[in-house]
Every structure is written in C-alpha cells, then in structure tokens.
C-alpha positions as a Markdown table, in Angstrom:
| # | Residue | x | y | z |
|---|---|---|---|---|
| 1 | Unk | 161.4 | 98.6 | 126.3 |
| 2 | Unk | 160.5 | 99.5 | 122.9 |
| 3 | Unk | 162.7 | 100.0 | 120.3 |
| 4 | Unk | 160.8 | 102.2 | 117.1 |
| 5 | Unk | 161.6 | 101.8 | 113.5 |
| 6 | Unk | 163.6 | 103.5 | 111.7 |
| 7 | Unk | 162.0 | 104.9 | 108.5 |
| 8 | Unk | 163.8 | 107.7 | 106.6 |
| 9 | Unk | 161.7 | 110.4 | 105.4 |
| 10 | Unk | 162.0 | 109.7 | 101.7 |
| 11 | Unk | 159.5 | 112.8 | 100.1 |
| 12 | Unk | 162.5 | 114.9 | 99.6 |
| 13 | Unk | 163.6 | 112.8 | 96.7 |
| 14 | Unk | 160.1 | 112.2 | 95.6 |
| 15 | Unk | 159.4 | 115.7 | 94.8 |
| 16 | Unk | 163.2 | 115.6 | 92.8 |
| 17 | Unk | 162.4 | 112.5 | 91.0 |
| 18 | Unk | 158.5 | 112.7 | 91.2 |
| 19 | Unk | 158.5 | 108.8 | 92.3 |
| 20 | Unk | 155.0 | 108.0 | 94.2 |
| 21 | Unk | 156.3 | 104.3 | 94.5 |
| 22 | Unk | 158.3 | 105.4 | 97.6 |
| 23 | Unk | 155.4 | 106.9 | 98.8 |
| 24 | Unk | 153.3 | 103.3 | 98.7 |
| 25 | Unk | 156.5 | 101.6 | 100.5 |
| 26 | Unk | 156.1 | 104.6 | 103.2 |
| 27 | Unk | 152.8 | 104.0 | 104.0 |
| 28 | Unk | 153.0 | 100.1 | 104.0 |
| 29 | Unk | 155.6 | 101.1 | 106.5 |
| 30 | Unk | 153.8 | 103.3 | 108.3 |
| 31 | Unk | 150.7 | 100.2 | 108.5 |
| 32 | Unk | 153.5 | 98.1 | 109.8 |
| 33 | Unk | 154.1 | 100.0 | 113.0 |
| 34 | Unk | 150.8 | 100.0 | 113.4 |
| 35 | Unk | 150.4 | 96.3 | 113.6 |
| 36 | Unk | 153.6 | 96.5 | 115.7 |
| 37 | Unk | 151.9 | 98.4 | 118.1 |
| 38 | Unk | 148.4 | 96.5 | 117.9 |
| 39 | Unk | 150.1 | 93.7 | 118.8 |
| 40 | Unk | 152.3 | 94.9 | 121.8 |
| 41 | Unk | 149.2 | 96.2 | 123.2 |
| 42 | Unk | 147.6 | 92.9 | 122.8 |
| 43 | Unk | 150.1 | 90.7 | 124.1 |
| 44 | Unk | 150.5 | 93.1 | 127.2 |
| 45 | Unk | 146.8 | 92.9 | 127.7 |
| 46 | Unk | 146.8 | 89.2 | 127.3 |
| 47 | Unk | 149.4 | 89.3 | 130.1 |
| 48 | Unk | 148.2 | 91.4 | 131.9 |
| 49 | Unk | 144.8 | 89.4 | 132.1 |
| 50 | Unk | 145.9 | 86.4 | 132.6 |
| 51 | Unk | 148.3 | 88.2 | 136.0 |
| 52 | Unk | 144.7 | 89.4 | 137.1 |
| 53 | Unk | 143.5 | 85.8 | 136.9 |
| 54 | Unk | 146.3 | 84.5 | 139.0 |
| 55 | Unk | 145.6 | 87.0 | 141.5 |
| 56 | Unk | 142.0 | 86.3 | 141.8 |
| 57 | Unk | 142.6 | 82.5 | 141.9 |
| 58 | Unk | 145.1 | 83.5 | 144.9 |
| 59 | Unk | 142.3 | 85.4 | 146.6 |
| 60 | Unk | 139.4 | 82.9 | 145.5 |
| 61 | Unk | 141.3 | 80.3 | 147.8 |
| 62 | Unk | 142.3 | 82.6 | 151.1 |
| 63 | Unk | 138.3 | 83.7 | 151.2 |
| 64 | Unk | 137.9 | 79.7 | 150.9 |
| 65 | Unk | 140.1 | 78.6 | 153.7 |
| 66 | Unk | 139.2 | 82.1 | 155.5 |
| 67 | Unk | 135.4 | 80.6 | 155.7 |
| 68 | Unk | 136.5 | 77.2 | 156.4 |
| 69 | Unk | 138.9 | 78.2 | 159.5 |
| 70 | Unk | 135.4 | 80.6 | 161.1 |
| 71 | Unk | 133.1 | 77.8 | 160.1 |
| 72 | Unk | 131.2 | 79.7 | 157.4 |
| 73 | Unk | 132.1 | 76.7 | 154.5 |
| 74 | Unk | 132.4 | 73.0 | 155.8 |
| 75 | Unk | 133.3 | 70.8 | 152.5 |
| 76 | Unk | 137.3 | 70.6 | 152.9 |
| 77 | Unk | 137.1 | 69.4 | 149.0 |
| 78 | Unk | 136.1 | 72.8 | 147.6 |
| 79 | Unk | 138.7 | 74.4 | 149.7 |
| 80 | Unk | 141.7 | 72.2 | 148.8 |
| 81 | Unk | 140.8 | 72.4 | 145.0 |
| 82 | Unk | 140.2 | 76.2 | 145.3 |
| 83 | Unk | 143.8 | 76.1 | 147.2 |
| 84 | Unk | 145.6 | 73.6 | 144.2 |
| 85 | Unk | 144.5 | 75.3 | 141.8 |
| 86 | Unk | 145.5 | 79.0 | 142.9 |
| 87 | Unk | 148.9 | 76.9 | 144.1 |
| 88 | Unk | 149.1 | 75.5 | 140.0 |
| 89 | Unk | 148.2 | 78.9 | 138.7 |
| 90 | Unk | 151.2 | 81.0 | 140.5 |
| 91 | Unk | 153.3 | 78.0 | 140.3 |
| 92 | Unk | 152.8 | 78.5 | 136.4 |
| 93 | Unk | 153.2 | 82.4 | 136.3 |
| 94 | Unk | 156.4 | 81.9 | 138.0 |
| 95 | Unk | 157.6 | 79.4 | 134.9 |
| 96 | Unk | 156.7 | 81.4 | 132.7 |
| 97 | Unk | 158.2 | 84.6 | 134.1 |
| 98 | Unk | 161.4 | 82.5 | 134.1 |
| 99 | Unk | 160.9 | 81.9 | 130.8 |
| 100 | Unk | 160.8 | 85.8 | 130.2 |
| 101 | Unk | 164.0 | 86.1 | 132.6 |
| 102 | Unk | 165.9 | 83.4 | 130.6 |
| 103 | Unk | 165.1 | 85.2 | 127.2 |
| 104 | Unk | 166.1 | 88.6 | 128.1 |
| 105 | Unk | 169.1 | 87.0 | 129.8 |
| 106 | Unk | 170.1 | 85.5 | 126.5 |
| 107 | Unk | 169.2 | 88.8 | 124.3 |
| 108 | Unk | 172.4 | 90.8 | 126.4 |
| 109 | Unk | 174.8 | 87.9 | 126.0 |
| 110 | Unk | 174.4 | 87.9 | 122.3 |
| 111 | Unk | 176.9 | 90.3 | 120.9 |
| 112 | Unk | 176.1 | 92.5 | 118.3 |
C-alpha cells in the first residue's frame, strides 16, 4: 500500500504575496516524491529478483534430481548441493518474509 504525500498547492498565495521561495520548497517537494518512488520501484525490483532467484534455485535442483532418478546425471554431490542450496535459499525467503509479517504486524498495533 502506498500512502502519497501531502503537499498543499501553495501558488494561490504566491501570486497574493509574489513569494517564489514557496515555489523552490514545492519543487524540492515535488523531487522528493520522485526519489520516493525511484526507490519503491527499486526495492520492489530488488525483491522481486531475488523471488525469481529462489524460484530458479528451486527448479535448478528438481531438473537435478529429475536426471539423477532416469539416469541422465550420476554424481550424487552436484545433486545434493543443487538440492541444499535451493533448500537454504527458500528456507531464507521464508525468514525474511517473516520479517516483513512481523513488521506489518507491529505497524497496526501501534496506535496513532
């Protein structure tokens, strides 16, 4: 959910008092969401990426065992550390999406 900034429209008093400072402070504000944004869409692309990684590990290490079981792939090694390390990579996405649960959790139960 995102919540957008409030920023009052503050060129009706401009053209009263003929301020342009307000008009700087607008525009820095303006820049500001800007970043905001830049940096939502990065972190959910980071996210998102690294998800993508997690499902490809999981995927790396069925084909692995898949060709091990027909006996297309013969070295057991490969397969268990294609299979650990898929195992280690969901077993962290599922920390850290606790991690994300527990936050959120703890934004509603502060009171406002």
């Amino acid at each position: 959910m995102k919540i957008n900034e409030f920023t009052p429209d503050t060129a009706v008093f401009d053209k009263i008092s003929g301020n342009t400072q307000s008009q700087n402070v607008s525009n820095a504000s303006k820049d500001n969401i800007v970043n905001n944004e830049d940096a939502v869409s990065s972190f959910s692309s980071l996210l998102q990426n690294k998800l993508d990684e997690v499902n490809n590990q999981q995927i790396q290490a069925n084909n692995s065992i898949n060709e091990f079981v027909e006996g297309d792939r013969n070295d057991v090694a490969n397969v268990m550390l294609d299979a650990e390390q898929a195992k280690m990579s969901l077993d962290l996405a599922v920390q850290i999406r606790n991690k994300f649960v527990e936050a959120y959790q703890e934004i509603n139960r502060t009171q406002l």
